[in-house]
C-alpha positions as CSV (number, residue, x, y, z in Angstrom):
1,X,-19.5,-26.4,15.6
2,X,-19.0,-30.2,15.0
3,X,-15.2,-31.3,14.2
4,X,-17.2,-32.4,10.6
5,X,-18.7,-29.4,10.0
6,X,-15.4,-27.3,10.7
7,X,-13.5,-29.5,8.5
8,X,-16.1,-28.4,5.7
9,X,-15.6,-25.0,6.6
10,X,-12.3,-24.8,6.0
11,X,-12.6,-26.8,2.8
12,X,-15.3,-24.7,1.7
13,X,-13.3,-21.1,2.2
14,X,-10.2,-22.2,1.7
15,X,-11.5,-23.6,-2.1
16,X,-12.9,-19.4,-2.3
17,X,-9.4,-18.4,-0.9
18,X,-7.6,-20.3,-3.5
19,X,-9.7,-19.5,-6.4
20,X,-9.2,-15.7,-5.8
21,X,-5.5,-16.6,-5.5
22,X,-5.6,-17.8,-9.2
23,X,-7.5,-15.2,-10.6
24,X,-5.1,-12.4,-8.8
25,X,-1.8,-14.1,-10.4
26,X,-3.6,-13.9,-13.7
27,X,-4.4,-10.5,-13.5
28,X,-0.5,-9.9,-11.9
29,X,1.1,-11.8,-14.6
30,X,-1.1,-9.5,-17.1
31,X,-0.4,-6.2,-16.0
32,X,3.6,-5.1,-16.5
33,X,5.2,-3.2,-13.9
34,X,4.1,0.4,-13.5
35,X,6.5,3.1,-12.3
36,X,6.1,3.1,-8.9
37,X,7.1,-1.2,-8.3
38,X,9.7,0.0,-10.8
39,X,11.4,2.4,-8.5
40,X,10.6,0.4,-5.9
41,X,12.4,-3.0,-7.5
42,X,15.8,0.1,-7.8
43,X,15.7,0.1,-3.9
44,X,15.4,-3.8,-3.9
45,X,19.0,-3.4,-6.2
46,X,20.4,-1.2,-2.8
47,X,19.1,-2.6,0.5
48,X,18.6,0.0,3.6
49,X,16.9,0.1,6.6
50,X,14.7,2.7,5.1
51,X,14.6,4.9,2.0
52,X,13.6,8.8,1.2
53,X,9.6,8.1,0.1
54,X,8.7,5.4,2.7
55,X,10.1,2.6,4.7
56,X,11.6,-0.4,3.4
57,X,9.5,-3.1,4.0
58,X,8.5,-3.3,0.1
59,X,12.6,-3.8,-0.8
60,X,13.2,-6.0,1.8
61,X,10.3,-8.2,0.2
62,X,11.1,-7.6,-3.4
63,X,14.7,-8.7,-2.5
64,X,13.4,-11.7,-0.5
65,X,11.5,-12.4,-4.4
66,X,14.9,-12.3,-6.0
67,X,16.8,-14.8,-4.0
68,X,14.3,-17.1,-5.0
69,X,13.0,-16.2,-8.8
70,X,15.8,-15.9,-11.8
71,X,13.1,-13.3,-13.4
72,X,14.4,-9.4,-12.9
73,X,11.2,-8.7,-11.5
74,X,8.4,-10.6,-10.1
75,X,4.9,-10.7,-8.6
76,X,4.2,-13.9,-7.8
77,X,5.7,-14.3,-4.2
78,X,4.6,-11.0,-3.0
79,X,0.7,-11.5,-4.4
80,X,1.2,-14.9,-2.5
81,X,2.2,-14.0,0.9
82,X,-0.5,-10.9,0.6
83,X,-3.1,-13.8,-0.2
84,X,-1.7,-15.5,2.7
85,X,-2.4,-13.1,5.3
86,X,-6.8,-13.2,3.6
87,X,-6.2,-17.3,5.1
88,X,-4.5,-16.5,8.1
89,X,-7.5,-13.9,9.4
90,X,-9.8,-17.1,8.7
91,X,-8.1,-18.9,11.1
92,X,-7.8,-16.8,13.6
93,X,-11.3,-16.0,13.8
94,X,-12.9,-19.5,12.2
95,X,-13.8,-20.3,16.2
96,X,-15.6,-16.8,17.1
97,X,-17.4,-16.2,13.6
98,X,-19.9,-18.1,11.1
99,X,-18.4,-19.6,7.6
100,X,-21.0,-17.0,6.2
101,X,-19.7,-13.6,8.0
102,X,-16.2,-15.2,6.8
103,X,-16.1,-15.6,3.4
104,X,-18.4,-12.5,2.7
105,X,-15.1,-11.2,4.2
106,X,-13.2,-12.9,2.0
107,X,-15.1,-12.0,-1.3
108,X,-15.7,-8.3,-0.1
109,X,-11.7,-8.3,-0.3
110,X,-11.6,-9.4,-3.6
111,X,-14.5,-7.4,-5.2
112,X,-13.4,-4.0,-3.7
113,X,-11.0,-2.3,-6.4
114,X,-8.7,-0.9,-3.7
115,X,-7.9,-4.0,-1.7
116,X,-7.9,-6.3,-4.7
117,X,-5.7,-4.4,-6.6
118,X,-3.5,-3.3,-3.6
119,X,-2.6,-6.7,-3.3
120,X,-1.4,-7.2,-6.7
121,X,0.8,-4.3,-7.0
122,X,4.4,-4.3,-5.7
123,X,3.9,-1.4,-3.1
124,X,4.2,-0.3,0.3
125,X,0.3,-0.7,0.4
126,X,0.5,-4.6,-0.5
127,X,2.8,-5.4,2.6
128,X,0.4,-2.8,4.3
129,X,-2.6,-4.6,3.9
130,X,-1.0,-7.9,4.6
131,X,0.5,-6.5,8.2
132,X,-3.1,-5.0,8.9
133,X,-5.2,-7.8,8.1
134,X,-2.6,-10.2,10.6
135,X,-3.3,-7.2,13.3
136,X,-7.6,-7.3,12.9
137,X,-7.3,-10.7,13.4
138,X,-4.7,-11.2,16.2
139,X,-6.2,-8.5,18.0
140,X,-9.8,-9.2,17.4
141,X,-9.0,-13.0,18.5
142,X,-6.9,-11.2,21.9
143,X,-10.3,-9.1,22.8
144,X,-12.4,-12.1,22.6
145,X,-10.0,-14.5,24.5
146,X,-10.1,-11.7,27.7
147,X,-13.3,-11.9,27.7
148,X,-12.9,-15.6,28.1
149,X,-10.6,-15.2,30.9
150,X,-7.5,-16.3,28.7
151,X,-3.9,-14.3,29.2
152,X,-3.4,-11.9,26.8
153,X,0.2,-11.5,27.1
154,X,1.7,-13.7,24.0
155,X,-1.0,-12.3,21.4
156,X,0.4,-8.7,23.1
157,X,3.8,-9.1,22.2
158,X,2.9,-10.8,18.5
159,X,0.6,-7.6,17.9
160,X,3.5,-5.4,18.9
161,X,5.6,-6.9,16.3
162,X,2.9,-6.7,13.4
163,X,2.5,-3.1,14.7
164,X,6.4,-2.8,14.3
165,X,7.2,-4.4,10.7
166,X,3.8,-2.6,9.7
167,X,5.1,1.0,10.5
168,X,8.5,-0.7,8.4
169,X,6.1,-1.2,5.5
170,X,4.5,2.1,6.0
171,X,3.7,4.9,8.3
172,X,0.4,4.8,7.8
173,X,0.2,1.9,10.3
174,X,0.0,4.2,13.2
175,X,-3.5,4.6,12.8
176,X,-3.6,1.0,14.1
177,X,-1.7,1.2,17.0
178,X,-3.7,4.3,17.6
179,X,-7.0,2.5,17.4
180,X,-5.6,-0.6,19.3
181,X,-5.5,2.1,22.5
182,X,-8.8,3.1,22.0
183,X,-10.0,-0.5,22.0
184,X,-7.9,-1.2,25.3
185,X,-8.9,1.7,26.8
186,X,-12.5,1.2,26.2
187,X,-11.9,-2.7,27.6
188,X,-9.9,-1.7,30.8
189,X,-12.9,1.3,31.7
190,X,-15.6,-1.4,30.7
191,X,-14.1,-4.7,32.7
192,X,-12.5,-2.4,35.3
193,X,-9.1,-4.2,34.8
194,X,-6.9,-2.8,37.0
195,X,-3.6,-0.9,36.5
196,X,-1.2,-3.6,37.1
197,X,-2.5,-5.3,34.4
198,X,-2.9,-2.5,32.3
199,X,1.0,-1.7,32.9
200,X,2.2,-5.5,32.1
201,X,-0.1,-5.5,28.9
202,X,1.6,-2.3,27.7
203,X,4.8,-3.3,28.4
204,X,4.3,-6.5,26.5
205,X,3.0,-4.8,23.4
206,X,5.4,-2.1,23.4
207,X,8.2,-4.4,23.9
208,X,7.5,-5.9,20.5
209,X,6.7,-3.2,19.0
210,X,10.1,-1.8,19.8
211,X,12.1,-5.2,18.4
212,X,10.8,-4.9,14.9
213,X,10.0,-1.2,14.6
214,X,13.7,0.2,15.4
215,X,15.1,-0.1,11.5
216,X,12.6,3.3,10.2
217,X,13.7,5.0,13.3
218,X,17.2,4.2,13.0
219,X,17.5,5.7,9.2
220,X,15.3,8.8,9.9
221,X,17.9,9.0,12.8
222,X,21.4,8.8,10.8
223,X,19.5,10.5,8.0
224,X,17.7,13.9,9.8
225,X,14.7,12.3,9.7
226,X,14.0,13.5,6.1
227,X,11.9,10.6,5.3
228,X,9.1,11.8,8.5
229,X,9.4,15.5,7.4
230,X,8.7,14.5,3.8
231,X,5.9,12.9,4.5
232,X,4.2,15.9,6.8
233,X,5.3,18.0,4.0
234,X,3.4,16.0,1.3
235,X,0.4,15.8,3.0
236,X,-0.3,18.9,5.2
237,X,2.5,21.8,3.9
238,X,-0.1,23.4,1.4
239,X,-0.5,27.0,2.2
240,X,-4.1,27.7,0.4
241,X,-6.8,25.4,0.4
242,X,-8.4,24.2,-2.9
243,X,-12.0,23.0,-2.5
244,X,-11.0,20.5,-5.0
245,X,-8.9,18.1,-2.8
246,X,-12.3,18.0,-0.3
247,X,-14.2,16.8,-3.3
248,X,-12.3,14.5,-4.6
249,X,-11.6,12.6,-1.2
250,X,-15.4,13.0,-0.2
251,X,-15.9,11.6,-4.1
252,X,-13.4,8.5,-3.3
253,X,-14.8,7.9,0.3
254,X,-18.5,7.8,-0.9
255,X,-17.2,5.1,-3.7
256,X,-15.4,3.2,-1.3
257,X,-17.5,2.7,1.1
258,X,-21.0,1.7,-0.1
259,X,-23.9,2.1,2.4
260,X,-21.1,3.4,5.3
261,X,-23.6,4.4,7.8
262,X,-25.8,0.8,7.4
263,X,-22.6,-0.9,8.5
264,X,-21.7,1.0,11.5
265,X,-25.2,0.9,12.7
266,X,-26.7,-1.8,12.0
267,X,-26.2,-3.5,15.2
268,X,-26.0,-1.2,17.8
269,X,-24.4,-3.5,20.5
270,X,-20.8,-2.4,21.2
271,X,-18.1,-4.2,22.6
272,X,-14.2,-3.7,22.7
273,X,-14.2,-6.3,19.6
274,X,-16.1,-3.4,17.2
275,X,-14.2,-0.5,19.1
276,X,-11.6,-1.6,18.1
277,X,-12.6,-2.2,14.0
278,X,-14.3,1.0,14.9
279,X,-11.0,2.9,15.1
280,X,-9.2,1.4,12.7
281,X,-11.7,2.7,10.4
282,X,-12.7,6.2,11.2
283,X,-9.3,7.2,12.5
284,X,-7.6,7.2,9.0
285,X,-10.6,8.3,6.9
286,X,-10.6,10.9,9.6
287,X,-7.1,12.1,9.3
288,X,-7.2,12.4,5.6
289,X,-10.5,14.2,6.1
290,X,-8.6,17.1,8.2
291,X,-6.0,16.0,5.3
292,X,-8.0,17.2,2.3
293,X,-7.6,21.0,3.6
294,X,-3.8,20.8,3.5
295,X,-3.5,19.1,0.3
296,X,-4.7,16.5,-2.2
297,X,-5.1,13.0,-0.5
298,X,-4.4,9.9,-2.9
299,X,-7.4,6.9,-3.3
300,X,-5.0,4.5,-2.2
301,X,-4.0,6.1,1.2
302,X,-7.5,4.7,2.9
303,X,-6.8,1.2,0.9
304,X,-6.2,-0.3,4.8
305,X,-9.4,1.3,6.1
306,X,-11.6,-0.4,3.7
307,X,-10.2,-3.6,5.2
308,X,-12.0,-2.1,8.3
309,X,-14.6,-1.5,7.1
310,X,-15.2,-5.0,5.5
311,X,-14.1,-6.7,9.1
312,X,-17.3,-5.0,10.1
313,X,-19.5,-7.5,8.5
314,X,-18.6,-9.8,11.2
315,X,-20.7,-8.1,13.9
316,X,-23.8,-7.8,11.7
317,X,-26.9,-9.9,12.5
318,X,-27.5,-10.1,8.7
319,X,-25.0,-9.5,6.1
320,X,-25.9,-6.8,3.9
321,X,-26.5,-8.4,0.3
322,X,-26.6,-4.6,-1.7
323,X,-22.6,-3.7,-0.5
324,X,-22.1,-7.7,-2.5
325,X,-23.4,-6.8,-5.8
326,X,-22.5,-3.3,-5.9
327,X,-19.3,-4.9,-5.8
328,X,-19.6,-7.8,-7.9
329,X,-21.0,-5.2,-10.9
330,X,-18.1,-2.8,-10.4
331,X,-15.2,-5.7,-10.4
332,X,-17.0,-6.8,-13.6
333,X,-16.3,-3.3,-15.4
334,X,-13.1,-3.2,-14.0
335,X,-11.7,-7.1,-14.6
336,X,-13.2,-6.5,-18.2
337,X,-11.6,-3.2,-19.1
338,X,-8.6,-4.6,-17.5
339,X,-7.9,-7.6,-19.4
340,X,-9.4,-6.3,-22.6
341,X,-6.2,-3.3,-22.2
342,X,-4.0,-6.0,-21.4
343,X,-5.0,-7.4,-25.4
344,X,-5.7,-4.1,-26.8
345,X,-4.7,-1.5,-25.1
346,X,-7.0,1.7,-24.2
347,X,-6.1,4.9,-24.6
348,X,-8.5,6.1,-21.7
349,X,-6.9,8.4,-19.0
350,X,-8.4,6.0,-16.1
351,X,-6.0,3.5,-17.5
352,X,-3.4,5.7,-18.4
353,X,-1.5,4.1,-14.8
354,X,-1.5,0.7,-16.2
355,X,0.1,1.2,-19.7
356,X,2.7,3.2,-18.5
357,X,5.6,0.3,-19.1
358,X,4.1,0.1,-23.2
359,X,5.2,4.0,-22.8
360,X,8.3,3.9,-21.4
361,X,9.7,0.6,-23.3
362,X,9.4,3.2,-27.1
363,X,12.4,4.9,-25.7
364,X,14.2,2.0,-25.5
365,X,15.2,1.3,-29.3
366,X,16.5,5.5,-29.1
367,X,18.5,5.2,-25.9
368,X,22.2,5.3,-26.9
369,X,25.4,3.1,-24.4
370,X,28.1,6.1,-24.3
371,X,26.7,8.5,-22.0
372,X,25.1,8.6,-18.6
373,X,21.1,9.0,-18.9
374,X,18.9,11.6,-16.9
375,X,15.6,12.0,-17.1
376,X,12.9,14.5,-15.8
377,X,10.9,12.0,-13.6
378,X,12.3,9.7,-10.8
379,X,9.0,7.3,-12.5
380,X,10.7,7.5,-15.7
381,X,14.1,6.8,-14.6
382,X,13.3,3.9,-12.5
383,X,11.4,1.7,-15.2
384,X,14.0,2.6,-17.7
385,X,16.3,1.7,-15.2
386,X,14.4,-2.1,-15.1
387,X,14.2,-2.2,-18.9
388,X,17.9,-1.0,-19.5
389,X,19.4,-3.1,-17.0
390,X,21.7,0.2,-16.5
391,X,22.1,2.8,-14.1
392,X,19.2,5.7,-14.9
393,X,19.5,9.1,-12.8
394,X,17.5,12.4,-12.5
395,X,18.2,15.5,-13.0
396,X,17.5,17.0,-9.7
397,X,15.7,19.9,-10.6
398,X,13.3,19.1,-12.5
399,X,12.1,16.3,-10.3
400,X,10.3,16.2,-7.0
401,X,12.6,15.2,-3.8
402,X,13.1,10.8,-4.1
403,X,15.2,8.5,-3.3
404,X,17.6,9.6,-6.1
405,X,18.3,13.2,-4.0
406,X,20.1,10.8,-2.1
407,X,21.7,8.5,-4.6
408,X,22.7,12.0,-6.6
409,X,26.4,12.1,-8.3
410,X,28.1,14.8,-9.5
411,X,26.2,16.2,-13.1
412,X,29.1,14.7,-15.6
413,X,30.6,17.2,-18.1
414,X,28.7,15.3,-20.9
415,X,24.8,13.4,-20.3
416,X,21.7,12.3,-22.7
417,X,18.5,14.4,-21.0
418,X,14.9,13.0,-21.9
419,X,12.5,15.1,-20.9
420,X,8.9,16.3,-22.5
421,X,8.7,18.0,-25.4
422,X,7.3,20.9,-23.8
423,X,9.9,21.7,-21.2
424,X,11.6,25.0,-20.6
425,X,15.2,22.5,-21.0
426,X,17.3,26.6,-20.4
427,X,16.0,27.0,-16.9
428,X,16.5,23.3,-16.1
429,X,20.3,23.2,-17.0
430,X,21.5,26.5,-16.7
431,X,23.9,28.7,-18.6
432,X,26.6,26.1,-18.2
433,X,25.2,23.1,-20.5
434,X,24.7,23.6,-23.6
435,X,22.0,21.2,-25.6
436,X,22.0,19.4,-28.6
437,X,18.9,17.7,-29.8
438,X,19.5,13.9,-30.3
439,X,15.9,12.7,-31.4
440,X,12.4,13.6,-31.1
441,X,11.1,10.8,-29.3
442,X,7.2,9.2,-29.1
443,X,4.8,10.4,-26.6
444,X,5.6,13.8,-27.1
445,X,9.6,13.7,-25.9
446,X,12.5,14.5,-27.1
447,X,16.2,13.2,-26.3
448,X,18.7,15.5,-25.8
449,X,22.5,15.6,-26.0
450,X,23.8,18.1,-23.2
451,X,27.9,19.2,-22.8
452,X,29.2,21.2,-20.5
């Protein structure tokens, strides 16, 4: 490729790149916070290595977004720095891959609903994506340069760190370091490498690794590694099988990934390059597979495998023009209904996640100064918590286990309880409260007054 022509490659895909850029902080500036980047904004307001749910890569980054924006909370610098990563991948791959194979990428990213919209929402999955995306492209650029003959060792230690601050973003990152060994393994048998570089290249990678990783570890460590055990428990502690959770994930993997088999096979040629992208596809959709039997398995858990499986346009011989406008149609619906309830909005159940924030904000005008609140949901307690500008607890049981088991104080003698209308509020408080109703609230809730 011509020093001209590259020049108008990058032009071309960093024009695409920018334009999605606009059109996600649109879309981010439409949508108000749902529950879960409100609770975890309240970890932002109390910094820790780690926290109950999930590491704390997603505070560390919302807190980063405060020092530098007066607004209480903000998307704008995390959608950013997630775009950022889409550019980076380009140009660490702009010299081993056509423009073409590139910014189908690029535009398979942004049509898919799970990696789009994962990197517009404040979760552990945006920082997820961004930290996988970096380690596809580091790593596929590190395969390619050994077969070139070039030292590995520097990409090594910079894909031990990704591997590090991704597992601080989320655990699901293992699944990449996992399919990073396959790769190497399937490199070292292939090229007959021998052990001595096969030791220095581990202890490179592991060395980073074992800089930037040591912050999850270190909590879990003080804390008896509740955070690990609560996430085996979550997805694998389910005694009875339903066949429903199969379904459902079978339903979500079909939708996700359109013509799956095509894009495996469709060029047969393998090299450690597509091992690799390989892996970090069929490992996780795997794992939640054997996952389903143990317990349901959420859509957005296989949001970094679909990055996978889009990297896999990049080894076919012709790009495969159905996946695009299956796509395209699909983000049409979707950026329709989704700006159209951003106007108006829908009281469909499918959308039910993105008005929660109109929900929670009619409390507000019934939420009296001169008593502690509780409420019946961590979810609940965290966007009040954004709205109020005031502390906002739960009541610990009636709530699953969160980070508030771990922020819990001591019940006080006097409290306001909102919970829904239809809940059994005896057998939450026991036979030492006593309950006064306060108001009957919309949506179904009431307000209640409880003394001890």
């Amino acid at each position: 490729m011509t020093s001209n022509n590259l020049k108008k490659f990058s032009a071309s895909f960093v024009g695409l790149w920018f334009l999605i850029l606009v059109i996600k902080l649109i879309f981010g500036a439409l949508t108000p916070p749902l529950y879960d980047e409100a609770y975890y904004w309240l970890w932002s307001q109390r910094p820790a290595l780690a926290y109950f749910d999930h590491p704390g890569g997603i505070a560390w980054g919302l807190s980063v977004t405060s020092l530098i924006s007066d607004q209480q909370f903000n998307r704008f610098f995390l959608i950013f720095v997630a775009h950022l990563a889409w550019l980076m991948f380009f140009y660490l791959l702009k010299d081993f891959y056509s423009e073409k194979k590139l910014s189908l990428f690029l535009l398979f990213l942004f049509l898919h609903p799970l990696t789009f919209w994962s990197s517009i929402f404040v979760t552990p999955d945006l920082l997820l994506q961004v930290f996988w995306i970096l380690g596809l492209g580091l790593g596929l650029r590190t395969l390619l340069q050994c077969y070139q003959g070039r030292s590995p060792f520097i990409n090594l230690f910079v894909l031990g760190l990704i591997g590090g601050l991704g597992l601080n973003c989320k655990l699901h990152f293992i699944f990449f370091i996992f399919a990073l060994f396959i790769s190497s393994v399937f490199l070292a048998a292939r090229e007959k490498i021998s052990f001595k570089i096969i030791f220095k290249c581990s202890f490179v990678f592991f060395t980073g690794l074992i800089l930037s990783v040591w912050p999850v570890f270190l909590w879990n460590y003080w804390h008896d590694f509740v955070s690990f055990k609560f996430q085996i428990q979550r997805g694998l502690s389910r005694p009875d099988w339903e066949a429903e959770w199969t379904l459902n994930y079978l339903c979500v993997v079909f939708f996700a990934f359109p013509l799956f088999w095509k894009f495996i096979f469709f060029n047969k040629k393998f090299n450690a390059g597509k091992v690799f992208v390989l892996s970090t596809l069929l490992i996780p959709i795997t794992f939640f597979l054997f996952s389903s039997f143990k317990g349901p398995v959420e859509g957005n858990w296989i949001s970094m495998a679909v990055v996978s499986f889009f990297a896999l346009v990049l080894f076919l011989e012709k790009p495969v023009s159905k996946v695009f406008w299956y796509l395209a149609s699909m983000s049409l619906i979707i950026f329709s209904l989704v700006f159209w309830n951003s106007v108006t909005p829908l009281e469909w159940s499918f959308l039910a996640k993105l008005n929660e924030a109109r929900e929670t904000k009619k409390f507000l005008p019934y939420i009296p100064d001169d008593a502690p609140l509780y409420t019946c949901s961590y979810q609940i307690s965290s966007s009040l918590a954004l709205w109020t500008h005031k502390d906002v607890f739960t009541f610990p049981a009636c709530s699953r286990p969160s980070q508030f088991n771990l922020w819990a104080n001591e019940i006080p003698a006097r409290f306001y309880f909102l919970v829904p209308e239809d809940l059994d509020l005896s057998e939450k408080i026991g036979a030492d409260f006593f309950a006064d109703l306060k108001y009957q609230l919309p949506n179904s809730f009431k307000l209640w007054e409880i003394r001890r």
